[in-house]
C-alpha positions as CSV (number, residue, x, y, z in Angstrom):
1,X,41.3,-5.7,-27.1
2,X,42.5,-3.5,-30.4
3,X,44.7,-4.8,-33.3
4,X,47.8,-3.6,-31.4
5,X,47.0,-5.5,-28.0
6,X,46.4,-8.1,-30.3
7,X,49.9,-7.7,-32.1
8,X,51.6,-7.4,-28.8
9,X,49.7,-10.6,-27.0
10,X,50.7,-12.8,-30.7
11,X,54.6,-11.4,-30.6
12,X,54.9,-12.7,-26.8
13,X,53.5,-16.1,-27.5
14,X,56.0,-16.5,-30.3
15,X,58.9,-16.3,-27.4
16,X,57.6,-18.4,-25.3
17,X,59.8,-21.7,-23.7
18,X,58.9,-25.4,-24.5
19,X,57.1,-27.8,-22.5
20,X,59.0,-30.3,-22.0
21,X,61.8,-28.8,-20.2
22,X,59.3,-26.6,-17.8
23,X,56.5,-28.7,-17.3
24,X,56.8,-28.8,-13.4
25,X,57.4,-25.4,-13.8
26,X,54.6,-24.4,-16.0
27,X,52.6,-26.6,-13.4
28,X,53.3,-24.5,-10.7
29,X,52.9,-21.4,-12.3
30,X,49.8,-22.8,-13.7
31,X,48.4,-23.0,-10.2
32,X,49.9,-20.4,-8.9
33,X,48.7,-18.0,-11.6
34,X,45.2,-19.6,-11.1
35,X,45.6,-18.5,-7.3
36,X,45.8,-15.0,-8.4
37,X,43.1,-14.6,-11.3
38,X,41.1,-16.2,-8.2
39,X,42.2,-13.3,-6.3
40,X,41.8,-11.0,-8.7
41,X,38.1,-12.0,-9.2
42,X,37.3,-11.7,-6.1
43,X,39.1,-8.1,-5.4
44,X,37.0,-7.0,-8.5
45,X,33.5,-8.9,-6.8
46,X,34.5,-6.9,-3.4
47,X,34.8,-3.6,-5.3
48,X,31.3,-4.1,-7.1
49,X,29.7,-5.1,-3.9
50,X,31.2,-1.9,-2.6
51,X,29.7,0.1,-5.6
52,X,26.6,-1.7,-5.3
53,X,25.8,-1.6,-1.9
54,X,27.2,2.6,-1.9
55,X,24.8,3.1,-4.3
56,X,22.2,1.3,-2.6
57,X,22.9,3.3,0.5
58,X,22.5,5.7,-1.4
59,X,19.1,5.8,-2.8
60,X,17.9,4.1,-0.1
61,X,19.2,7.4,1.7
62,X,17.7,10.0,-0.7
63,X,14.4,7.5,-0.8
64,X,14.0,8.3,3.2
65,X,15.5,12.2,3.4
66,X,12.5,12.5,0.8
67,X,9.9,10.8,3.0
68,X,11.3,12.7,5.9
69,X,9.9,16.1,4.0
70,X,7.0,13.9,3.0
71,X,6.0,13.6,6.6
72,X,6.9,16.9,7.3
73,X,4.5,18.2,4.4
74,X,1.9,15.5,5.3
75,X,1.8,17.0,8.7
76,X,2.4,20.6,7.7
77,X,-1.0,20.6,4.9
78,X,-3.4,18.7,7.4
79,X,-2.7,21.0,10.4
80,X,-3.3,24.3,8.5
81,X,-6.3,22.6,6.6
82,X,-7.9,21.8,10.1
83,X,-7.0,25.5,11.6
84,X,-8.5,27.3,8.8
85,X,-12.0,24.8,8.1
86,X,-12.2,23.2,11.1
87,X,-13.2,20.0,9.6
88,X,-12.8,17.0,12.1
89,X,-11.4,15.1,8.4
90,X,-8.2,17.2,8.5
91,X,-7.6,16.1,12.6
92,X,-8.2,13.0,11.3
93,X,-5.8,12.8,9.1
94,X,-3.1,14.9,11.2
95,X,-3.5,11.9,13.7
96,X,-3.5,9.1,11.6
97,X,-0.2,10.5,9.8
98,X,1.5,11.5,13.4
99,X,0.3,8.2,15.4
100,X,-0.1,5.3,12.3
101,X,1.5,6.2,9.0
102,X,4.5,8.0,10.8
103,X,6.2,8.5,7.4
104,X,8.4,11.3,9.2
105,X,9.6,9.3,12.4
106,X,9.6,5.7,10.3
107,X,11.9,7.3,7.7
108,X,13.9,9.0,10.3
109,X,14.2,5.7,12.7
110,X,15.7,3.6,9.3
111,X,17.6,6.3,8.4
112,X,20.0,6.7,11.2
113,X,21.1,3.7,11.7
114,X,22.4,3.8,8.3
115,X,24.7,6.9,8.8
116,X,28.3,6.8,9.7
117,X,29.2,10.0,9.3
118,X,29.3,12.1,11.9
119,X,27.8,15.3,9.6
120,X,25.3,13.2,8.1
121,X,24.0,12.5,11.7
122,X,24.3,15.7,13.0
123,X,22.5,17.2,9.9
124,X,19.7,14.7,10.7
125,X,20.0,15.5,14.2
126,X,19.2,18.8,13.3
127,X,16.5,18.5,11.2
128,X,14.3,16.1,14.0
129,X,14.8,18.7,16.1
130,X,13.4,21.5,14.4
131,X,10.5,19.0,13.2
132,X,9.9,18.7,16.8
133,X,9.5,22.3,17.0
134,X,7.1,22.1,14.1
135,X,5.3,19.4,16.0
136,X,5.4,21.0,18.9
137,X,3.7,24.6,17.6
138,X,1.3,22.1,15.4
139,X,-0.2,20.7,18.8
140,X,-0.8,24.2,20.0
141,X,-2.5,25.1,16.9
142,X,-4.9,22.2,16.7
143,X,-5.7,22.3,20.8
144,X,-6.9,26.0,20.3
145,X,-8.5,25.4,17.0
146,X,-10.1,22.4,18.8
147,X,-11.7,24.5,21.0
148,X,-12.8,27.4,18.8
149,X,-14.6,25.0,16.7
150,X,-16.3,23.5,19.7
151,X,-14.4,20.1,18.7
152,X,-14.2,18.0,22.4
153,X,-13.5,14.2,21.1
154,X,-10.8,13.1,23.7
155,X,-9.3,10.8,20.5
156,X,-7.5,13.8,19.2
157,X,-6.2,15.1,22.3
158,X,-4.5,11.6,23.1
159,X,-2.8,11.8,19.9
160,X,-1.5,14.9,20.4
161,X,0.5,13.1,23.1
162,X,2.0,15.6,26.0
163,X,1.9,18.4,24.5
164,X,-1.2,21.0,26.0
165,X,-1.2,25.0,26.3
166,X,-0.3,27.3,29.0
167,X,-2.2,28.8,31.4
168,X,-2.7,32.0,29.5
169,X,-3.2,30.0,26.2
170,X,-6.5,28.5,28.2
171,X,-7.3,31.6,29.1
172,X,-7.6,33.1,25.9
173,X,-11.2,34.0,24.2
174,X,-12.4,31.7,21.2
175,X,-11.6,34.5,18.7
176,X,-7.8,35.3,20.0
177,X,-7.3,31.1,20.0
178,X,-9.0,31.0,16.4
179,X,-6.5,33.9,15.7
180,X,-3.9,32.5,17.7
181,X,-3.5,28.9,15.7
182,X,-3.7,30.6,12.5
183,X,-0.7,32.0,13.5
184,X,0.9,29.1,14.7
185,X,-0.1,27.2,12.0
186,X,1.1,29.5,9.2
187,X,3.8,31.7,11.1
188,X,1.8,35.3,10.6
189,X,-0.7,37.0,13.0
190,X,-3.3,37.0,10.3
191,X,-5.6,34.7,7.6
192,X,-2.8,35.5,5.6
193,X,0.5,33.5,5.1
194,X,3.9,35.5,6.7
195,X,7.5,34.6,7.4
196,X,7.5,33.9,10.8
197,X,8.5,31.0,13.8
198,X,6.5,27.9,11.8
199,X,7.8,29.0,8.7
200,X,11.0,29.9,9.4
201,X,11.2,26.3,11.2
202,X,9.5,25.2,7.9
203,X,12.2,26.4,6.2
204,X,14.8,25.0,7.7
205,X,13.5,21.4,7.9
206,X,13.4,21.0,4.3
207,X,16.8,23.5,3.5
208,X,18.6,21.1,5.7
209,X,17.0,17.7,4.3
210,X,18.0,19.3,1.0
211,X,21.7,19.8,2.1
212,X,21.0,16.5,3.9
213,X,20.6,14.9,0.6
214,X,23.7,16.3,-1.3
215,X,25.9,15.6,1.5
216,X,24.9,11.9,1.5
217,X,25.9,12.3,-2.1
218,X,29.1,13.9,-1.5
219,X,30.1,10.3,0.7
220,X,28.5,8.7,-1.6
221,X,30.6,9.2,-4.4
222,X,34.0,9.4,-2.4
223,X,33.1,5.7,-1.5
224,X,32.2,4.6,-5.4
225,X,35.9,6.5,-6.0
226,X,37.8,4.7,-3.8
227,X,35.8,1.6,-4.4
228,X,36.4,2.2,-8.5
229,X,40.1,2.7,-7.5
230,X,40.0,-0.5,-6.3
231,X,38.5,-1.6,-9.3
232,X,40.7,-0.1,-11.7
233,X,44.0,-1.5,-10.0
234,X,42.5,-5.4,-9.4
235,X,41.4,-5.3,-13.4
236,X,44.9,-3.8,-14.8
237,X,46.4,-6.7,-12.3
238,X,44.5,-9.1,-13.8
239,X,45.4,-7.9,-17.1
240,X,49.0,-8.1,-16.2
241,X,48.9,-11.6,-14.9
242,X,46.5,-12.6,-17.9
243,X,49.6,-11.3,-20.4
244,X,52.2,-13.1,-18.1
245,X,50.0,-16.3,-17.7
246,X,49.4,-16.5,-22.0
247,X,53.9,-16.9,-22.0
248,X,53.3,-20.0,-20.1
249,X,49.5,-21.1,-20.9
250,X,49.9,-20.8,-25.2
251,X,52.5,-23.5,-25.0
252,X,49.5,-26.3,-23.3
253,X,48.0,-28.7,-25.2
254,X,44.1,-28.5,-26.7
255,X,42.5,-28.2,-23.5
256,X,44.4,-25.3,-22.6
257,X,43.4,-23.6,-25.8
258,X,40.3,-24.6,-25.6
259,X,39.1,-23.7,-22.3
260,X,41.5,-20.5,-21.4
261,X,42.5,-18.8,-24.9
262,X,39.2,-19.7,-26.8
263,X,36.6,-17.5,-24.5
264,X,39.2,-14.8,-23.8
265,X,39.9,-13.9,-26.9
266,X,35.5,-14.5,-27.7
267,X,35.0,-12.2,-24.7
268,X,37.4,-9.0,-26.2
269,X,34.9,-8.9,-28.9
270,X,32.3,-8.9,-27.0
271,X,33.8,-6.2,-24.9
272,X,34.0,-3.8,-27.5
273,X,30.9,-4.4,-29.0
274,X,29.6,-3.7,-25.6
275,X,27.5,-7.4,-25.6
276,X,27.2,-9.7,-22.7
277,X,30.5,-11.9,-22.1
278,X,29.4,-15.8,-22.3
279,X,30.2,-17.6,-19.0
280,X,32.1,-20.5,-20.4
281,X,36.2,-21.5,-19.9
282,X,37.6,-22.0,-16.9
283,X,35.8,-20.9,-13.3
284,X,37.7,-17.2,-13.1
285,X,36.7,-16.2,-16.5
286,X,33.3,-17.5,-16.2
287,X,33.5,-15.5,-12.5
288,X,34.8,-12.5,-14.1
289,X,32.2,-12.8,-17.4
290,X,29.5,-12.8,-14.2
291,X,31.0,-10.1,-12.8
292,X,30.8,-8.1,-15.8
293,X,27.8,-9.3,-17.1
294,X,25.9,-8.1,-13.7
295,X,27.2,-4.9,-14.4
296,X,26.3,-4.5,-17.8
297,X,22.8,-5.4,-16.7
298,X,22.7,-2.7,-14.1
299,X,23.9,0.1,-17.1
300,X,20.7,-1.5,-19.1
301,X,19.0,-1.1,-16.8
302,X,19.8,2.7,-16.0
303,X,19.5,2.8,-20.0
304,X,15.8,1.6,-19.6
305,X,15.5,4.4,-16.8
306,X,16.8,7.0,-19.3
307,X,14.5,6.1,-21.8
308,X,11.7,5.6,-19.7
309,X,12.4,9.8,-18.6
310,X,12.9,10.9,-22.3
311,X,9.4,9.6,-23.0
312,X,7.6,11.0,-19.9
313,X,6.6,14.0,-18.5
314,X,8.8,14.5,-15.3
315,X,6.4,16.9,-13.2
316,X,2.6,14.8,-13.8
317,X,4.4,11.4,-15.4
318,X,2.3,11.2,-18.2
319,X,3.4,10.9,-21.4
320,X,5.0,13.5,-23.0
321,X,4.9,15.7,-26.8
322,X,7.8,13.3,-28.0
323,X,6.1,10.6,-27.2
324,X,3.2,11.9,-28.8
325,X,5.1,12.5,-31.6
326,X,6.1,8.8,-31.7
327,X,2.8,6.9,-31.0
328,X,0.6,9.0,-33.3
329,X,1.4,7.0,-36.3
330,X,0.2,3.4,-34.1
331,X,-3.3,4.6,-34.7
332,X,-3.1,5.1,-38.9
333,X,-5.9,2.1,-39.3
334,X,-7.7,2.9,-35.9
335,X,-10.2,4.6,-34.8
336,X,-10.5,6.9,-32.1
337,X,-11.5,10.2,-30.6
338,X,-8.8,12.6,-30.0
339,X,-9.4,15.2,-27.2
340,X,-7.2,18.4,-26.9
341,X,-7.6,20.1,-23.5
342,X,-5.8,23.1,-21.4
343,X,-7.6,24.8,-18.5
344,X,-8.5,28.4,-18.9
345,X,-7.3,30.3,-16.6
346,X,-3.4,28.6,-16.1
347,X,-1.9,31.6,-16.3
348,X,-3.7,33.1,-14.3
349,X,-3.0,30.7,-11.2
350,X,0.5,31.2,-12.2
351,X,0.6,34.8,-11.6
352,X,-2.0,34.7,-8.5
353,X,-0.3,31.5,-6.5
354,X,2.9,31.1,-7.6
355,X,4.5,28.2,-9.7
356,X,4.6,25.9,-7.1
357,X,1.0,25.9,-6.7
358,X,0.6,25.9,-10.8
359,X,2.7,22.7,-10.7
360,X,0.6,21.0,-8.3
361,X,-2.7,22.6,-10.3
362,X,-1.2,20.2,-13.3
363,X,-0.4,17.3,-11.3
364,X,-3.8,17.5,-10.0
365,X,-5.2,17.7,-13.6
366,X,-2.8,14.5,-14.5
367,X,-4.4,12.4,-11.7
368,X,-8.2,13.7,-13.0
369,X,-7.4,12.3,-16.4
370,X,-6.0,8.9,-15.1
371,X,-8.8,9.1,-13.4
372,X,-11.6,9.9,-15.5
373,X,-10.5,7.7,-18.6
374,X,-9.5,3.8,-19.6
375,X,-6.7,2.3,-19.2
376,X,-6.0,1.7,-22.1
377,X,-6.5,5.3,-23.2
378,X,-3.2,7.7,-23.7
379,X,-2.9,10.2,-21.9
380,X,-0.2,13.3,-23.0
381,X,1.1,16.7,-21.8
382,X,2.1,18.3,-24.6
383,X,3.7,21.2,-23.0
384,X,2.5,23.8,-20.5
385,X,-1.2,23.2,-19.6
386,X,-1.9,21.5,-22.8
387,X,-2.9,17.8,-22.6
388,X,-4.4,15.5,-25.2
389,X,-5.8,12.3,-24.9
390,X,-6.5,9.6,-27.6
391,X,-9.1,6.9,-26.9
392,X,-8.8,4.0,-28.7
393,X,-11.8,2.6,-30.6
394,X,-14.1,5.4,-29.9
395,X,-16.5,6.7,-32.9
396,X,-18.8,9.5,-32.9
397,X,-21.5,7.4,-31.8
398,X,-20.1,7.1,-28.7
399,X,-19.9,11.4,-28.0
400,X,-22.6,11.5,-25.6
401,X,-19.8,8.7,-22.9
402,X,-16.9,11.3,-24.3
403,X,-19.0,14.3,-23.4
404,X,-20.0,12.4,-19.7
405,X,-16.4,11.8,-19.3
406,X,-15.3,15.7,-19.6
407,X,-18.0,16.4,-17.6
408,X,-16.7,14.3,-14.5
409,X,-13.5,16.3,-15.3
410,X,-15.0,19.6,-15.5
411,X,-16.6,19.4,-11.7
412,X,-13.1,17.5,-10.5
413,X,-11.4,20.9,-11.5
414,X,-13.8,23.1,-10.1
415,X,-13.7,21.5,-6.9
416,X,-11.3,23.2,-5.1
417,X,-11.9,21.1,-1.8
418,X,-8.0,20.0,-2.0
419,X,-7.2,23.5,-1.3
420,X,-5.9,24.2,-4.8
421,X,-6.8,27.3,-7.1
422,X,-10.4,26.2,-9.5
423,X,-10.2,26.9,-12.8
424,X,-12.6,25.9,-16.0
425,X,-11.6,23.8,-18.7
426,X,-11.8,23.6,-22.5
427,X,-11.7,20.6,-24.8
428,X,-11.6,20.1,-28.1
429,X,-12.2,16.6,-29.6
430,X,-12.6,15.1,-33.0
431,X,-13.3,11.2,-34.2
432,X,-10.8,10.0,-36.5
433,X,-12.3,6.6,-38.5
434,X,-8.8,5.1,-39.7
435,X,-8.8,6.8,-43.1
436,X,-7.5,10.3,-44.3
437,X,-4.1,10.4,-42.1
438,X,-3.9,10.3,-38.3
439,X,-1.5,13.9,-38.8
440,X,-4.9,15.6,-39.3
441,X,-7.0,14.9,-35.4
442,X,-4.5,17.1,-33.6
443,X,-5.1,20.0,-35.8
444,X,-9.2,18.9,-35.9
445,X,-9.0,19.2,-32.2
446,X,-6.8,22.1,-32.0
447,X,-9.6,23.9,-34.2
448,X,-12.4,22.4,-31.6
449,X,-10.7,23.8,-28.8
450,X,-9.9,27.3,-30.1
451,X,-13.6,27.3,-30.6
452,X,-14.4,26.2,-27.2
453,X,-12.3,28.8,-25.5
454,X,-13.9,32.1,-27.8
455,X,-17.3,31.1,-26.7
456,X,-17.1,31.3,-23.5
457,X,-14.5,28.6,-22.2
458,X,-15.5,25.7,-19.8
459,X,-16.6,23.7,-22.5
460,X,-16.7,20.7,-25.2
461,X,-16.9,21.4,-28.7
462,X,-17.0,18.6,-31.6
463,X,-14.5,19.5,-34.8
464,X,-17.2,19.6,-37.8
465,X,-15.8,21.0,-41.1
466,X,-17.3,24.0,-41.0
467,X,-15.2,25.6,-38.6
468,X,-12.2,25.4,-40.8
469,X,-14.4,27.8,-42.9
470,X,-15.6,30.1,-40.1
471,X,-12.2,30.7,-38.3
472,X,-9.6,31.5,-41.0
473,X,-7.4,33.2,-38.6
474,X,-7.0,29.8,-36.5
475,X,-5.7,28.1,-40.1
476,X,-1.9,29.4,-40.4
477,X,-1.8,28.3,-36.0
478,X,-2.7,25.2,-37.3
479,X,-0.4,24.7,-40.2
480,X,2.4,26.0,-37.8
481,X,0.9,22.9,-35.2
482,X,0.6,20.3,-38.2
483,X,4.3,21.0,-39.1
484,X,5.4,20.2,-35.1
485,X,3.4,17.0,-34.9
């Protein structure tokens, strides 16, 4: 409440009507007034349940129209591994997604049921049938396959369920069925990827789960409108009858004071200083200080959320330059070995593969790190294929685990068994022994690396001094770097 509210709410109290002539009255009204703030509290708890349980829907929603493309992808990755290798480990996966997991047809199952809308069904409608073409074109690809690899276990036929090929399909020599599921697989008539039935179904699947997903938002936020409507008209009600109530209420005796007035007028300020309300007074302002306090947890708790994102990377989820930026200074009085990495040839998988497959080419060199190192280590991308890591009480005596370490890295990136693009590495590291500012390790490594990459990349060189010496051009890169960090 403001000074004027205030103003207002003091000037009304000054006309109000003795006790003693209206205490029957003021008794009634008393209750009666209590009726409504009951009311009134529980319009208010109605229209956050409404808001809550929309916005659960919702999520919950988006959560399953994102495992729907998850299954979809799951299914999508294994088949075409299994057509193109012929390793039994990709059947085994296809059926162990299609017949256990079933992330596609468990998402889809919990999904409809929460749908009313009739768009929202037939959108979903639309997308399990299409996946069933997918499936259906999927089975065809792995039966020939199957039989060009000389594969005969009856296990993966049975989970294939009824689908089988034609007469002319079984007809067909090994080569044309090789040929044949490639084509099914990846919707071309070659090896090489073309626009045609699978991924045109393909396509469609995840446009519509997309459009799927914004319409569910779309409901979604007509029912928080009407739902805040709600809101909006029970809290200026209860506002109103609140003024009306203090006429009557300011005339009672200490209790009345104490337990009505007291907490309201406690609770403003802590309204606009935007604190929790304390649940004390009577029952409806300690059920409307609930009320309110459960939503002012739910905005700290999207707060948290927002903070959690402006610290992380959003594509790998490591920790991001900022962050960098704001941790460095923990490790002043530490010591540590600070690694700078980026992989050689980024751009280059980029330009070849496309930026989807460069996105997963980073999130596969996030997982490696988390792999490869502690815990307790920190782990950063600092902004395109540059990462840096800084291990916490690690001193040069300890290079030769360091050096073992970007080894296990090294071979994890050059194995390109996960059917992503290889690429060499290059790290440069430097031990920092908590003396001589912290500022001074990214540059030291920066150095390393740039020296790593001109002789011949793949590699892990140590900072030593005398490089500062030997690669003057690197110097006024670095001073530009020091002045970022």
């Amino acid at each position: 409440m403001n000074t004027q509210n205030i103003e207002q709410y003091d000037n009304k109290r000054s006309r109000g009507i003795g006790l003693k002539w209206l205490s029957v009255l003021l008794a009634i009204l008393t209750v009666l007034v209590s009726i409504l703030l009951l009311l009134a509290s529980y319009r208010i708890s109605e229209s956050y349940k409404r808001q809550q349980e929309a916005s659960e829907a919702y999520i919950r929603g988006q959560i399953l129209a994102n495992q729907l493309k998850q299954g979809s992808d799951n299914l999508t990755t294994d088949v075409r591994s299994f057509v193109v290798t012929g390793k039994s480990k990709f059947l085994e996966y296809y059926c162990k997604e299609l017949t256990e997991l079933k992330t596609y047809d468990n998402a889809y199952n919990e999904l409809k049921p929460l749908l009313k809308e009739d768009n929202l069904l037939s959108s979903l409608k639309m997308i399990n049938d299409y996946e069933d073409k997918l499936k259906q074109s999927e089975a065809k690809a792995i039966l020939m396959a199957m039989d060009y690899y000389g594969i005969t276990d009856q296990k993966y036929r049975d989970c294939l369920g009824d689908y089988s090929l034609t007469s002319y399909e079984e007809g067909l020599s090994l080569e044309d069925k090789h040929n044949k599921a490639i084509s099914l697989a990846f919707g071309g008539d070659s090896e090489l990827v073309h626009y045609g039935d699978y991924d045109m179904y393909k396509k469609i699947v995840n446009d519509n789960i997309d459009s799927f997903i914004k319409q569910l938002a779309s409901v979604t936020h007509n029912e928080q409108a009407e739902s805040l409507k709600q809101l909006d008209n029970s809290v200026f009600a209860l506002r109103r009858m609140t003024i009306y109530s203090m006429l009557f209420l300011m005339l009672m005796a200490f209790t009345i004071l104490n337990f009505v007035v007291r907490p309201l007028l406690k609770n403003i300020g802590h309204i606009n200083s935007h604190d929790y309300l304390e649940e004390e007074g009577v029952y409806e302002i300690k059920y409307l200080a609930t009320s309110y306090n459960q939503m002012m947890s739910k905005v700290n708790d999207n707060q948290k959320k927002l903070s959690y994102e402006a610290s992380h990377d959003a594509l790998t989820g490591l920790l991001n330059r900022q962050a960098y930026l704001d941790n460095i200074r923990r490790f002043e009085e530490e010591k540590i070995c600070f690694l700078h990495m980026d992989a050689d040839n980024f751009k280059h998988v980029n330009d070849t593969y496309g930026h989807d497959v460069g996105d997963m080419y980073l999130q596969k060199i996030a997982r490696v790190l988390v792999q490869s190192f502690r815990k307790g280590d920190e782990i950063y991308r600092l902004g395109g294929d540059e990462f840096a890591v800084i291990m916490d009480g690690i001193t040069e005596s300890s290079s030769q685990i360091v050096a073992d370490k970007v080894k296990l890295i090294e071979d994890a990136m050059l194995d390109g068994s996960d059917g992503l693009p290889t690429s060499a590495v290059s790290f440069g590291a430097t031990f920092y022994d908590g003396s001589g500012g912290v500022d001074k390790v990214y540059k030291e490594a920066d150095l390393a690396l740039y020296v790593a990459k001109n002789s011949g990349k793949g590699k892990l060189i140590f900072y030593d001094e005398s490089m500062a010496m030997e690669n003057p051009e690197k110097n006024t890169l670095n001073e530009q770097a020091e002045v970022s960090a």
